[in-house]
PDB file of N, CA, C and O in Angstrom:
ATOM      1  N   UNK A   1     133.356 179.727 135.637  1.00  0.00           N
ATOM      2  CA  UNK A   1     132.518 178.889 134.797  1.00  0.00           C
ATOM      3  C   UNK A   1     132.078 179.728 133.601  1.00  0.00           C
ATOM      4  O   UNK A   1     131.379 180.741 133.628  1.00  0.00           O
ATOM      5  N   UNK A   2     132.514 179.234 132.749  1.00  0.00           N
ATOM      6  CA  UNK A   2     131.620 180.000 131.252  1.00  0.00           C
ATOM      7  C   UNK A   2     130.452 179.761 130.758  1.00  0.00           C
ATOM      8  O   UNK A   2     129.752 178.902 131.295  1.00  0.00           O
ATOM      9  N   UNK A   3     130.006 180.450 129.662  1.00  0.00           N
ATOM     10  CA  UNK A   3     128.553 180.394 129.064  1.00  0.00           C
ATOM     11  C   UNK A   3     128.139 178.230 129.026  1.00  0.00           C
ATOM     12  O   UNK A   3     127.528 177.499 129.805  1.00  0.00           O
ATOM     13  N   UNK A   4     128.889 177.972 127.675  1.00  0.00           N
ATOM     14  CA  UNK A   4     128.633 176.503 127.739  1.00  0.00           C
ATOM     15  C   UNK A   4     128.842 176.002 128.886  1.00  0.00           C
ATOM     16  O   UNK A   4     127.802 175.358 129.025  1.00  0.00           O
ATOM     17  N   UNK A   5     129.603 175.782 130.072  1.00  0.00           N
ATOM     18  CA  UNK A   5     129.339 175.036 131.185  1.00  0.00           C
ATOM     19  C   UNK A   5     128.209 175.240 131.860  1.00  0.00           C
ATOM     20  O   UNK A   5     127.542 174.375 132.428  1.00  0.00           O
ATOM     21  N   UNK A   6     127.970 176.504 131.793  1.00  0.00           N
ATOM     22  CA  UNK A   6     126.654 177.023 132.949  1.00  0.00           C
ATOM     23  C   UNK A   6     125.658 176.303 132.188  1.00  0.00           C
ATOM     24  O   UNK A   6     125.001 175.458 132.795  1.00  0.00           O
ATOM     25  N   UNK A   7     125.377 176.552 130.616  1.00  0.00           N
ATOM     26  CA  UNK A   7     124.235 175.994 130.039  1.00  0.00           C
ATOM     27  C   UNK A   7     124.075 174.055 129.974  1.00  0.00           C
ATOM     28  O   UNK A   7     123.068 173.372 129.785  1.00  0.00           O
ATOM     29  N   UNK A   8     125.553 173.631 130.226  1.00  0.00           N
ATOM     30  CA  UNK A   8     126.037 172.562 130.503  1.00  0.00           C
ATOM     31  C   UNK A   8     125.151 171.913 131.890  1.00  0.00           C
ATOM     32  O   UNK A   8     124.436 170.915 131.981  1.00  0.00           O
ATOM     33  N   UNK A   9     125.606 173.099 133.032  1.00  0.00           N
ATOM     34  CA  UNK A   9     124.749 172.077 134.235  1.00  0.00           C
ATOM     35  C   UNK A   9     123.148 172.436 134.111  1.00  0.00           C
ATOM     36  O   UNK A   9     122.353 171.550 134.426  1.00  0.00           O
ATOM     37  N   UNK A  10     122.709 173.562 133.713  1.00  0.00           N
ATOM     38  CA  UNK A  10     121.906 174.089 133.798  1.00  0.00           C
ATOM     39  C   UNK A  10     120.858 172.102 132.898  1.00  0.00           C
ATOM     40  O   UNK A  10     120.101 171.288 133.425  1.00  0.00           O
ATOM     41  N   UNK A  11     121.294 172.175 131.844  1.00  0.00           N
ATOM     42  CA  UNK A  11     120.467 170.980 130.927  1.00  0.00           C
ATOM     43  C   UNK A  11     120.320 169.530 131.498  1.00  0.00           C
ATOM     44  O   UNK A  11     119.402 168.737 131.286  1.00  0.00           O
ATOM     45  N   UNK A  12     121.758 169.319 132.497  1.00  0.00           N
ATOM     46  CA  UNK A  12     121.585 168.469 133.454  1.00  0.00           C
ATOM     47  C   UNK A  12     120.939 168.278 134.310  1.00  0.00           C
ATOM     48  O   UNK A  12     120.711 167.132 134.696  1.00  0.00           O
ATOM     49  N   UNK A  13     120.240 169.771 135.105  1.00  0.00           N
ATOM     50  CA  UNK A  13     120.018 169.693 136.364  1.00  0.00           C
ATOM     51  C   UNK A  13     118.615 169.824 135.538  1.00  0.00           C
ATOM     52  O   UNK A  13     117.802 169.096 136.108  1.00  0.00           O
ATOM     53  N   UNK A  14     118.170 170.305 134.703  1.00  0.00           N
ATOM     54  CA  UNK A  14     116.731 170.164 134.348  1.00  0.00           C
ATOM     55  C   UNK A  14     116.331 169.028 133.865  1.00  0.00           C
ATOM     56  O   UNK A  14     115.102 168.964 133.862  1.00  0.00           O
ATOM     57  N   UNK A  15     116.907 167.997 133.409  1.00  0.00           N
ATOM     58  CA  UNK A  15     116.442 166.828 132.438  1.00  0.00           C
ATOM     59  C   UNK A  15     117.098 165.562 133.770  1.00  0.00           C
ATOM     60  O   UNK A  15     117.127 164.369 133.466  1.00  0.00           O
ATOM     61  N   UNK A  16     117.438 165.897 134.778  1.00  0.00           N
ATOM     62  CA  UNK A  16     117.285 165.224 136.439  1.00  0.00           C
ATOM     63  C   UNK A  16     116.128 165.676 136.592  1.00  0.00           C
ATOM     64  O   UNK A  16     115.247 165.329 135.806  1.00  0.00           O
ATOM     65  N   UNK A  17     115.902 166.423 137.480  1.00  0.00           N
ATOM     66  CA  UNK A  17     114.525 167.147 137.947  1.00  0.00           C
ATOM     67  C   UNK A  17     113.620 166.292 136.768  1.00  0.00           C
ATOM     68  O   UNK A  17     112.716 165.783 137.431  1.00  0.00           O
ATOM     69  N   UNK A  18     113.447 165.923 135.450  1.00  0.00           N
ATOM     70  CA  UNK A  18     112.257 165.821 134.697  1.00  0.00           C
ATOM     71  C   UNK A  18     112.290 164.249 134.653  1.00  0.00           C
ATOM     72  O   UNK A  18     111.262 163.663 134.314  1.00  0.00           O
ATOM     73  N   UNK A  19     113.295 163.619 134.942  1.00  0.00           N
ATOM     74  CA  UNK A  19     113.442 162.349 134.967  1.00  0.00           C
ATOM     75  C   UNK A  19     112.610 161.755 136.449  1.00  0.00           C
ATOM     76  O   UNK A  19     111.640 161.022 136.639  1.00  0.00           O
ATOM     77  N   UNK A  20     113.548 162.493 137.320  1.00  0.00           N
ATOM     78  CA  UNK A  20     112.697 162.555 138.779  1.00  0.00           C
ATOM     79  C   UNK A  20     111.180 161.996 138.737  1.00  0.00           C
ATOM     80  O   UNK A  20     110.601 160.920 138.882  1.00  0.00           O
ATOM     81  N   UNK A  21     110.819 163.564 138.410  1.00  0.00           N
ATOM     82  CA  UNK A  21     108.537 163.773 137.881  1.00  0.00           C
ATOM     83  C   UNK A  21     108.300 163.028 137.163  1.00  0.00           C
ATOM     84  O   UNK A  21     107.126 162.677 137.272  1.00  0.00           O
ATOM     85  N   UNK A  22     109.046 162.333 136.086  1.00  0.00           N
ATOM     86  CA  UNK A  22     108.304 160.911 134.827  1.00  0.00           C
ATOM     87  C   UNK A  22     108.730 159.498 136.227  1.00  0.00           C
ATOM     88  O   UNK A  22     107.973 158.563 136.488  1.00  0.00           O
ATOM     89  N   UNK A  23     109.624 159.665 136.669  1.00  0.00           N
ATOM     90  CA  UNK A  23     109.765 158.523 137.502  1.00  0.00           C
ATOM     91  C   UNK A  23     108.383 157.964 138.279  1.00  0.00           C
ATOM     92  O   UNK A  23     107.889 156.855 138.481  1.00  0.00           O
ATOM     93  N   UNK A  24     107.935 159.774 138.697  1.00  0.00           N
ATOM     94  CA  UNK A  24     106.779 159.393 139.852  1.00  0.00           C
ATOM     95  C   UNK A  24     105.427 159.616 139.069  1.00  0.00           C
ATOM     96  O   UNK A  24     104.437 159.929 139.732  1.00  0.00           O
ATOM     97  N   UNK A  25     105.288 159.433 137.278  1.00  0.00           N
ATOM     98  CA  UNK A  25     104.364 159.379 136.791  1.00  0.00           C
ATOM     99  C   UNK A  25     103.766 160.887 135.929  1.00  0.00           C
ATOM    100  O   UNK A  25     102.659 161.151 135.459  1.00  0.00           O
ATOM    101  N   UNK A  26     104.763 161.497 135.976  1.00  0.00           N
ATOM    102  CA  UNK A  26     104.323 163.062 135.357  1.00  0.00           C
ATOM    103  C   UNK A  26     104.380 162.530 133.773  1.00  0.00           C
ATOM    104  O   UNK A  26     105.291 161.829 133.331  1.00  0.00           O
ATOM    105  N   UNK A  27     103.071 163.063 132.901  1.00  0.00           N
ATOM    106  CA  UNK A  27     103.378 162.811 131.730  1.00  0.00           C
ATOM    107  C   UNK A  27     102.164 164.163 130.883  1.00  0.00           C
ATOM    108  O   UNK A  27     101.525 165.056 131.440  1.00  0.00           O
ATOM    109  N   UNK A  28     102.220 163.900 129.812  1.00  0.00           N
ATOM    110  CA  UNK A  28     101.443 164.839 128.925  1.00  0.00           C
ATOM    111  C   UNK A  28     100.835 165.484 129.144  1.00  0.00           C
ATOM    112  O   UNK A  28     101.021 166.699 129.213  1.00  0.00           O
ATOM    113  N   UNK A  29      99.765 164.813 129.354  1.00  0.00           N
ATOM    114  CA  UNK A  29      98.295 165.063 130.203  1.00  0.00           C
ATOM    115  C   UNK A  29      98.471 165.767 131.259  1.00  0.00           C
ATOM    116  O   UNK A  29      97.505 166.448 131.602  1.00  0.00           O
ATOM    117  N   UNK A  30      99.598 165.829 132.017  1.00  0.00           N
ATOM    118  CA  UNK A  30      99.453 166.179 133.283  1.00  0.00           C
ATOM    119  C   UNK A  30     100.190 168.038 133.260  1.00  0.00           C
ATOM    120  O   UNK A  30     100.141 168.739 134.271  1.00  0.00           O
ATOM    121  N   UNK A  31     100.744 168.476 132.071  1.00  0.00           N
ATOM    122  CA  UNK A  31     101.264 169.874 131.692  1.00  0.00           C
ATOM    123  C   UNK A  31     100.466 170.863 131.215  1.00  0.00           C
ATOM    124  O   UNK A  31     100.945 171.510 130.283  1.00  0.00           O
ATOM    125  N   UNK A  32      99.072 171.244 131.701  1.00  0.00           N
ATOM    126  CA  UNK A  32      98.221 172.057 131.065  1.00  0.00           C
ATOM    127  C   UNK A  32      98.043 173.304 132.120  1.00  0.00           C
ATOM    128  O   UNK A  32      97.620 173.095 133.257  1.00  0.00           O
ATOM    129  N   UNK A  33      98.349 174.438 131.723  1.00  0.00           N
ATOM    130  CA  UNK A  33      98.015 175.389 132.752  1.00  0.00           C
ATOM    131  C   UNK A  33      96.377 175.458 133.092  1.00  0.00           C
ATOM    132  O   UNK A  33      95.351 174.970 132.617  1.00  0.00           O
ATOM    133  N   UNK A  34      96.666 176.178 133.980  1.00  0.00           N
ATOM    134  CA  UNK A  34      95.175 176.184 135.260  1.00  0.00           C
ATOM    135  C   UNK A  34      94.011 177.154 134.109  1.00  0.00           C
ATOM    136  O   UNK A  34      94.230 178.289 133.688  1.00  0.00           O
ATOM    137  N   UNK A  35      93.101 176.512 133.888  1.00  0.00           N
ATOM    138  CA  UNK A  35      91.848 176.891 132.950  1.00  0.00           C
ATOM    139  C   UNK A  35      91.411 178.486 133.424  1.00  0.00           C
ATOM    140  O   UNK A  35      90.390 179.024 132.997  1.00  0.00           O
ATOM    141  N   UNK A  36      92.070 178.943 134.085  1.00  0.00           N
ATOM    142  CA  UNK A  36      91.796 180.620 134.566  1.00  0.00           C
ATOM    143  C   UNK A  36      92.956 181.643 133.915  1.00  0.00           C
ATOM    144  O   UNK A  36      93.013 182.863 133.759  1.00  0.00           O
ATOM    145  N   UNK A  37      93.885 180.481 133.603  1.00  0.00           N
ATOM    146  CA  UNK A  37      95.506 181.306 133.115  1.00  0.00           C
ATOM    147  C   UNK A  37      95.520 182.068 131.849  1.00  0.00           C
ATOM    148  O   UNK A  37      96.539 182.684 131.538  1.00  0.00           O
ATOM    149  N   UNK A  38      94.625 182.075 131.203  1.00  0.00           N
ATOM    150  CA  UNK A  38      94.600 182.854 129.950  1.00  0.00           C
ATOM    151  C   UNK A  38      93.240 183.367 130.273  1.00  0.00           C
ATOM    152  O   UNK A  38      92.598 182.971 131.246  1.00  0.00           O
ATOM    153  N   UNK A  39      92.818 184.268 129.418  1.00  0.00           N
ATOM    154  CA  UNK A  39      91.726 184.820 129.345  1.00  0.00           C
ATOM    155  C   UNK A  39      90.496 183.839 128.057  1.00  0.00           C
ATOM    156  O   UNK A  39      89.454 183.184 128.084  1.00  0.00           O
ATOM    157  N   UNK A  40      91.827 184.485 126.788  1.00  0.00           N
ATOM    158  CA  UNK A  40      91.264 183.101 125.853  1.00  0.00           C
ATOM    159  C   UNK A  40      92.529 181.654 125.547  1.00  0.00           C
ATOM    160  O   UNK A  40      93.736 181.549 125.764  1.00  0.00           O
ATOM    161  N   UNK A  41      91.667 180.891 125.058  1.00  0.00           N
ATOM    162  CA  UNK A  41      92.814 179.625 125.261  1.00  0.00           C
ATOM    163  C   UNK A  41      92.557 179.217 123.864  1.00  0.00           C
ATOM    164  O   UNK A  41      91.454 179.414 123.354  1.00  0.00           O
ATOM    165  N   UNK A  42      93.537 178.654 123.218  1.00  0.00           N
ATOM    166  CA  UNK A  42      93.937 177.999 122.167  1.00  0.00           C
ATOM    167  C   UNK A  42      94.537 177.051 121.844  1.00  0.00           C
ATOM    168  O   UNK A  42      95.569 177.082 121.175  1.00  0.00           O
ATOM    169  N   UNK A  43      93.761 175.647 122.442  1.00  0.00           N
ATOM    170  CA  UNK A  43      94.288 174.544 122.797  1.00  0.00           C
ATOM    171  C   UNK A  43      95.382 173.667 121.415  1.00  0.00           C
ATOM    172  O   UNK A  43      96.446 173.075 121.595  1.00  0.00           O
ATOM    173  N   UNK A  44      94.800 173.833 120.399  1.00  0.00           N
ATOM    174  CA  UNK A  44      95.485 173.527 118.735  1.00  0.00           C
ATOM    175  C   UNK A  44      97.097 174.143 119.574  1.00  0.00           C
ATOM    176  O   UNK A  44      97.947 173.307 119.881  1.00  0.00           O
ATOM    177  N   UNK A  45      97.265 175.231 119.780  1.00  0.00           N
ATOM    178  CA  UNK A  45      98.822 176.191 119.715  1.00  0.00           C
ATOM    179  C   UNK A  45      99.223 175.532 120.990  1.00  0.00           C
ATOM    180  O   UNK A  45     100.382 175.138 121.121  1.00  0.00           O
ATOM    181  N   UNK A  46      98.293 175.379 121.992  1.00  0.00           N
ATOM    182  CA  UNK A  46      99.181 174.907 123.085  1.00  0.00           C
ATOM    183  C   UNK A  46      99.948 173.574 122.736  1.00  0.00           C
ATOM    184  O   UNK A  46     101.165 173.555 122.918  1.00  0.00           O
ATOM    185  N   UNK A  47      99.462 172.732 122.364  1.00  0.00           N
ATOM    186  CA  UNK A  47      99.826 172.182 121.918  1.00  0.00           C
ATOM    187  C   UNK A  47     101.201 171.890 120.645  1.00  0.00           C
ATOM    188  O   UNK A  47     102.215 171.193 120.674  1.00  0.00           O
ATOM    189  N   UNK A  48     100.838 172.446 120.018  1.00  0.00           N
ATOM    190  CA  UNK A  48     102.042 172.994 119.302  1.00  0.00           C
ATOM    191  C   UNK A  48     103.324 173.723 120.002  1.00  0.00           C
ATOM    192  O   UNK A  48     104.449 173.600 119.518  1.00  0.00           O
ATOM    193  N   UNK A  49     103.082 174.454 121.118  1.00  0.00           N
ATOM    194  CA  UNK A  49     104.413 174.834 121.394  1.00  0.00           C
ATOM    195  C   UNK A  49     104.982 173.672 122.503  1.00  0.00           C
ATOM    196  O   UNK A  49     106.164 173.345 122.395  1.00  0.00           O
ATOM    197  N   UNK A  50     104.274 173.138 123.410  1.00  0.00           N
ATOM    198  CA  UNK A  50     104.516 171.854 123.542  1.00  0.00           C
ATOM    199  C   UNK A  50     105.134 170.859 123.444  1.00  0.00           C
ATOM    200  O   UNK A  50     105.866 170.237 124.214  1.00  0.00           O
ATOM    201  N   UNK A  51     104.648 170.652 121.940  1.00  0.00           N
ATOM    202  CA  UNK A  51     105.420 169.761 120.941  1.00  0.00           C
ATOM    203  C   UNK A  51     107.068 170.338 120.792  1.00  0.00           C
ATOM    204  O   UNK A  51     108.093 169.659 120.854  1.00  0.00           O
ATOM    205  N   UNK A  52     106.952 171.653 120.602  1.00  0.00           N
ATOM    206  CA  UNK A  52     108.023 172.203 120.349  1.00  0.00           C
ATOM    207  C   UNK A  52     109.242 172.280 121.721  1.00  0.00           C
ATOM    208  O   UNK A  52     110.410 171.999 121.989  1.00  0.00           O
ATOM    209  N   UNK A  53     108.663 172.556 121.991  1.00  0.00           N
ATOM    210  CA  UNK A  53     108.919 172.612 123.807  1.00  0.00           C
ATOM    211  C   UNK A  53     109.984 171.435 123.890  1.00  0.00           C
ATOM    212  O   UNK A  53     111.202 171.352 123.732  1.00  0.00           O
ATOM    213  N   UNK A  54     108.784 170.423 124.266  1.00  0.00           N
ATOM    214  CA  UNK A  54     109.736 168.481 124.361  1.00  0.00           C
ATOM    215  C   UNK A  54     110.341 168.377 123.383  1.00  0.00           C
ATOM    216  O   UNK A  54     111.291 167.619 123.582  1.00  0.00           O
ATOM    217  N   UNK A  55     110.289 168.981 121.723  1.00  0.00           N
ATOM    218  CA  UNK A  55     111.619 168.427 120.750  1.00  0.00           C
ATOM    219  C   UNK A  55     112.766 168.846 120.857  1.00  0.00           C
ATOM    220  O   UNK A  55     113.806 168.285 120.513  1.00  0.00           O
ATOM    221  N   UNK A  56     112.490 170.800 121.795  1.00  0.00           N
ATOM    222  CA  UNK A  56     114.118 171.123 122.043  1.00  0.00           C
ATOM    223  C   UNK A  56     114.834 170.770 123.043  1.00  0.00           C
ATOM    224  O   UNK A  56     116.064 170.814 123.020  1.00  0.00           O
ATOM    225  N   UNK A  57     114.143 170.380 124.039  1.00  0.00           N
ATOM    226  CA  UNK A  57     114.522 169.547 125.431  1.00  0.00           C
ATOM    227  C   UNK A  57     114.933 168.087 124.941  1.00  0.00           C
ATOM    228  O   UNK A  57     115.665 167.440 125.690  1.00  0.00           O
ATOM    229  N   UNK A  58     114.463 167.450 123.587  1.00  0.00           N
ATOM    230  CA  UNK A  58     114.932 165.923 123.884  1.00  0.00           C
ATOM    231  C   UNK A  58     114.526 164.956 124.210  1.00  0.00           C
ATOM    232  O   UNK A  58     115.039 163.838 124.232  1.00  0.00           O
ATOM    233  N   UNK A  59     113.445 165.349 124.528  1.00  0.00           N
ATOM    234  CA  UNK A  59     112.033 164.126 124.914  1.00  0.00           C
ATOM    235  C   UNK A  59     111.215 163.916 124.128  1.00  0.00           C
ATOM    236  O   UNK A  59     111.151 164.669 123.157  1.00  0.00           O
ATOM    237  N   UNK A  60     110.301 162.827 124.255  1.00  0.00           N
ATOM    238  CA  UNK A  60     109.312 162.697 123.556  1.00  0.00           C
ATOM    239  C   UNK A  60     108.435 162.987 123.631  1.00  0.00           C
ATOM    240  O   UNK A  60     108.252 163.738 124.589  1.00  0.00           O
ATOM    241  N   UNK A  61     107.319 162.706 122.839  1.00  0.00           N
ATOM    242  CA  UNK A  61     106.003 163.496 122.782  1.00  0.00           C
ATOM    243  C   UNK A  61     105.009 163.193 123.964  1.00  0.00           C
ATOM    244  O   UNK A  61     103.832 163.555 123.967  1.00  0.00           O
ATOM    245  N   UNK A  62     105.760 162.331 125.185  1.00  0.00           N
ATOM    246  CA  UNK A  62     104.912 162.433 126.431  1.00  0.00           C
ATOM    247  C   UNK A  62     105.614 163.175 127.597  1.00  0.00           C
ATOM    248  O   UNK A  62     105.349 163.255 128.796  1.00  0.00           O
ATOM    249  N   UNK A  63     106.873 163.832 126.614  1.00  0.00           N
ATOM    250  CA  UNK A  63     107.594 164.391 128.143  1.00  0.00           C
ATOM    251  C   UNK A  63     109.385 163.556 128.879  1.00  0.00           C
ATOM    252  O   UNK A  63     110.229 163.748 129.756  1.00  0.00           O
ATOM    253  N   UNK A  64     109.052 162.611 127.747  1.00  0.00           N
ATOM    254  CA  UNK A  64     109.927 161.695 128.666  1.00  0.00           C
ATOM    255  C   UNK A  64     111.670 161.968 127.705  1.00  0.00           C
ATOM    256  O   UNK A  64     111.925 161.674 126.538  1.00  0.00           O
ATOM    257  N   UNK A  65     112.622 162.644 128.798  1.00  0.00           N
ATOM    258  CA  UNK A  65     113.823 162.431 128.142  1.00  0.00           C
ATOM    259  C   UNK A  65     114.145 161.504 127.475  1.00  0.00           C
ATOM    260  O   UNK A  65     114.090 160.462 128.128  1.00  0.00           O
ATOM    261  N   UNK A  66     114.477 161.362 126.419  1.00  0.00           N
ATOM    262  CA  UNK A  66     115.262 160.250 125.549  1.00  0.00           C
ATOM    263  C   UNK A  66     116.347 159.773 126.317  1.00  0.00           C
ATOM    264  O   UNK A  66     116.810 160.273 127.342  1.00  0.00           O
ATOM    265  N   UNK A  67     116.695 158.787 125.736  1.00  0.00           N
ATOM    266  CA  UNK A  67     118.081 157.816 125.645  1.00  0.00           C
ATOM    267  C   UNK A  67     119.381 158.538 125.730  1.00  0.00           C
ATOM    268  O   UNK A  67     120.101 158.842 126.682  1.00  0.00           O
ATOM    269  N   UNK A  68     119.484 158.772 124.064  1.00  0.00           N
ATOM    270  CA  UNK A  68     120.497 159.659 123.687  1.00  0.00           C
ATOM    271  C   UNK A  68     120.071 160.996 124.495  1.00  0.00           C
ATOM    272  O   UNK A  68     120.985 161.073 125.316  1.00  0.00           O
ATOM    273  N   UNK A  69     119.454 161.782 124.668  1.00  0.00           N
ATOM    274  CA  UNK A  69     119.787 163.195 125.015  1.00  0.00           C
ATOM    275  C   UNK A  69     120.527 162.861 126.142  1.00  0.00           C
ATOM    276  O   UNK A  69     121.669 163.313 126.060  1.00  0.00           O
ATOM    277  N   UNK A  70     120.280 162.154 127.307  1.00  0.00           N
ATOM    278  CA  UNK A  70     120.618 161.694 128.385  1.00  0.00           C
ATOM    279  C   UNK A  70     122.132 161.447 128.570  1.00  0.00           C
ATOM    280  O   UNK A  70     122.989 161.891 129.335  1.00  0.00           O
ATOM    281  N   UNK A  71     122.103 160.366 127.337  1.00  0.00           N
ATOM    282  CA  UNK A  71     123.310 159.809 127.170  1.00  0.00           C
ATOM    283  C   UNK A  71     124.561 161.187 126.416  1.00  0.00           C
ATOM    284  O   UNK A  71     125.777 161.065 126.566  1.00  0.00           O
ATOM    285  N   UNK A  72     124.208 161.859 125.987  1.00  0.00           N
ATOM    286  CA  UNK A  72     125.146 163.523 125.177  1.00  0.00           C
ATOM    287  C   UNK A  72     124.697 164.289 126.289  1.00  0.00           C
ATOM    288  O   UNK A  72     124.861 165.494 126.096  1.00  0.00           O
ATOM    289  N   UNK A  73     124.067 163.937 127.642  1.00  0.00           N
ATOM    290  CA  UNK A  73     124.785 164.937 129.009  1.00  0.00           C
ATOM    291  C   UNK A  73     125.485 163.841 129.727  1.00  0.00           C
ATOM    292  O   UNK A  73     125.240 164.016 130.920  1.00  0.00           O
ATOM    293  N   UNK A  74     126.014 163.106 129.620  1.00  0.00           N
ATOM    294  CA  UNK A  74     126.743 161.811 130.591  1.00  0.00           C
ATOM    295  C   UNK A  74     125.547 161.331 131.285  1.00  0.00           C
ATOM    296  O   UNK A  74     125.826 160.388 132.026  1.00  0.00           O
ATOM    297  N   UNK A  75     124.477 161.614 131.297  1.00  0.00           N
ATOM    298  CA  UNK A  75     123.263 161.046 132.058  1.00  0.00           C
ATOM    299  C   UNK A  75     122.468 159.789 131.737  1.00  0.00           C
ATOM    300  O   UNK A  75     121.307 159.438 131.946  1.00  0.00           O
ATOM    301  N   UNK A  76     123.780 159.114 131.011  1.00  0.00           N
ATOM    302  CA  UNK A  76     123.200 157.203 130.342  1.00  0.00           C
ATOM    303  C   UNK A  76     122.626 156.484 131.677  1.00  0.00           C
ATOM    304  O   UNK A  76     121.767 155.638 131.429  1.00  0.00           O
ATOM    305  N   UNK A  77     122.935 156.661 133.025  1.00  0.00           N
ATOM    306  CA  UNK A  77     122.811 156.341 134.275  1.00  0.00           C
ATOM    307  C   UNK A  77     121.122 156.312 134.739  1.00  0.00           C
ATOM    308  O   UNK A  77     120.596 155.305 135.212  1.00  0.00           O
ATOM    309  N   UNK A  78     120.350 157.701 134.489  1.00  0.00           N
ATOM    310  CA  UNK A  78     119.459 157.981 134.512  1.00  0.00           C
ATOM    311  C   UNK A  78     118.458 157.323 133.442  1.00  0.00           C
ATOM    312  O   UNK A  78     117.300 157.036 133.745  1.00  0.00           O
ATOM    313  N   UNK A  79     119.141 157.053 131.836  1.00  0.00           N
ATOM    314  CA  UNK A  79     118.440 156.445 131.075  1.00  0.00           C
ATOM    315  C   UNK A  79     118.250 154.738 131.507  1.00  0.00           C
ATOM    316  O   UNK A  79     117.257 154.035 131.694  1.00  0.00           O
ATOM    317  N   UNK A  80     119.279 154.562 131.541  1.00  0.00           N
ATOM    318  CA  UNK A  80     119.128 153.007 132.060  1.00  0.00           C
ATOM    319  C   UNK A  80     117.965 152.867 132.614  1.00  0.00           C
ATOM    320  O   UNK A  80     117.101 152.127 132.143  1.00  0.00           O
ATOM    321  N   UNK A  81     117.756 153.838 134.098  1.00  0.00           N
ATOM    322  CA  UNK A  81     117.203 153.312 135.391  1.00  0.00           C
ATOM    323  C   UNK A  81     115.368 153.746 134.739  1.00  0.00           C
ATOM    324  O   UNK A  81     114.366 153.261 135.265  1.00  0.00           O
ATOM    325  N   UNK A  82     115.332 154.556 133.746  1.00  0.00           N
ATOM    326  CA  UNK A  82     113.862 154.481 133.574  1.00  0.00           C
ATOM    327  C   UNK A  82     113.932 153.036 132.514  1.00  0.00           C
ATOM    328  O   UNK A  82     113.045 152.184 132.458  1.00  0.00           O
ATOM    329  N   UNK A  83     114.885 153.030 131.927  1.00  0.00           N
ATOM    330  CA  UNK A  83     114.491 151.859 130.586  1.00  0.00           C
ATOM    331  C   UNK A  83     114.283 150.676 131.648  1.00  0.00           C
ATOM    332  O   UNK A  83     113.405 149.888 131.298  1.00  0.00           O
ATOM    333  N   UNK A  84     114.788 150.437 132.642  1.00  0.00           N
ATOM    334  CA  UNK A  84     114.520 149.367 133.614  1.00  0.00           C
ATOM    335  C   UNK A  84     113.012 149.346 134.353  1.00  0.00           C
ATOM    336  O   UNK A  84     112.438 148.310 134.689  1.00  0.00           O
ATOM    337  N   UNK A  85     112.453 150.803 134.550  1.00  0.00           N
ATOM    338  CA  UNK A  85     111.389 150.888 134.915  1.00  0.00           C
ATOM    339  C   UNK A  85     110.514 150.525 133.793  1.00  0.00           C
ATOM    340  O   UNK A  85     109.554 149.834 134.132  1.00  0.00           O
ATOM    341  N   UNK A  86     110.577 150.742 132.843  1.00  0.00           N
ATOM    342  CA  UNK A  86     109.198 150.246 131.355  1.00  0.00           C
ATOM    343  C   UNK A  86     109.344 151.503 130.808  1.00  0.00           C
ATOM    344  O   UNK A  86     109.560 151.553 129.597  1.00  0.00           O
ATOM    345  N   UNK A  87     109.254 152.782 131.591  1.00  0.00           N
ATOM    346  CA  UNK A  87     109.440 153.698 131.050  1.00  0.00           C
ATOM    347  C   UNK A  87     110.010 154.660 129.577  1.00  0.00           C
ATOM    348  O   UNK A  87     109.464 155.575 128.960  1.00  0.00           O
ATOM    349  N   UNK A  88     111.063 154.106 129.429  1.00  0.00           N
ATOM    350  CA  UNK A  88     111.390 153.893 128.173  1.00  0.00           C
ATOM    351  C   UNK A  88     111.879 152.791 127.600  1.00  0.00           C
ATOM    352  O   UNK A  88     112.620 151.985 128.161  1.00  0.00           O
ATOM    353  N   UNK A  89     111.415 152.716 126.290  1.00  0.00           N
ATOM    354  CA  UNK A  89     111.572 151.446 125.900  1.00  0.00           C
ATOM    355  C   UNK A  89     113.181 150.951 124.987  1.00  0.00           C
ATOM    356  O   UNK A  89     113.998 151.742 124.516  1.00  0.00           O
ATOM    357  N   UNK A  90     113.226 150.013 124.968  1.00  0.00           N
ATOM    358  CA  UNK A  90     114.518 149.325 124.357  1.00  0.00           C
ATOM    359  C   UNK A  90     115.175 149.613 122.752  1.00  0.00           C
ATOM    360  O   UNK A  90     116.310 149.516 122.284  1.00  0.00           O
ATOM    361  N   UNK A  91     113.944 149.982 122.236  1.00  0.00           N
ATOM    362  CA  UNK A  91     114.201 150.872 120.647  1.00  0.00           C
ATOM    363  C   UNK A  91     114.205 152.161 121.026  1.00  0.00           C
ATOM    364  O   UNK A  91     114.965 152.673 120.205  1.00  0.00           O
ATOM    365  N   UNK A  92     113.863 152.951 121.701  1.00  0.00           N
ATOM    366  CA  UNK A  92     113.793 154.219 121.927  1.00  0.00           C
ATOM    367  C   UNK A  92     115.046 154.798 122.041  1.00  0.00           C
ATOM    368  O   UNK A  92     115.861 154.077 122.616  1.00  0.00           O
ATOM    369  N   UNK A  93     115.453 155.884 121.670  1.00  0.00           N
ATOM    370  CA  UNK A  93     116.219 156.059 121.755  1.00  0.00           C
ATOM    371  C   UNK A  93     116.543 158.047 122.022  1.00  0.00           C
ATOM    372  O   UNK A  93     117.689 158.472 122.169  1.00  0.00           O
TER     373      UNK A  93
END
């Protein structure tokens, strides 16, 4: 197996797993480390990398894989079954 395949299943098997946790309700709100984990906290930046975080993964700004990202890993299967849940919506993409 080479570099791109490994990084190949590797994006699959993480954006399963994240589909999984939004299935059973994981969203924004719910990604904040434990208020002891830093010494000082800088909620503005957490945020920001965050943001950054879900735009290189492909999701949106609550966490939730897109359409298309789904659909450019063969994982249209997985998109369906949340767009069926409400989860994502019908323009979304």
């Amino acid at each position: 197996m080479d570099e791109a395949k490994l990084s190949q299943v590797y994006n699959r098997n993480r954006n399963l797993i994240r589909a999984i946790n939004v299935r059973r309700g994981l969203r924004r709100a719910d990604e904040k480390p434990p208020e002891d984990h830093w010494r000082k906290r800088f909620p503005e930046l957490e945020e920001k990398l965050l943001d950054a975080y879900y735009k290189f993964k492909g999701w949106d700004n609550q966490g939730i894989p897109s359409k298309k990202s789904l659909q450019d890993m063969d994982l249209a299967y997985v998109g369906e079954d949340l767009e069926q849940r409400g989860i994502i919506k019908n323009d979304q993409s």
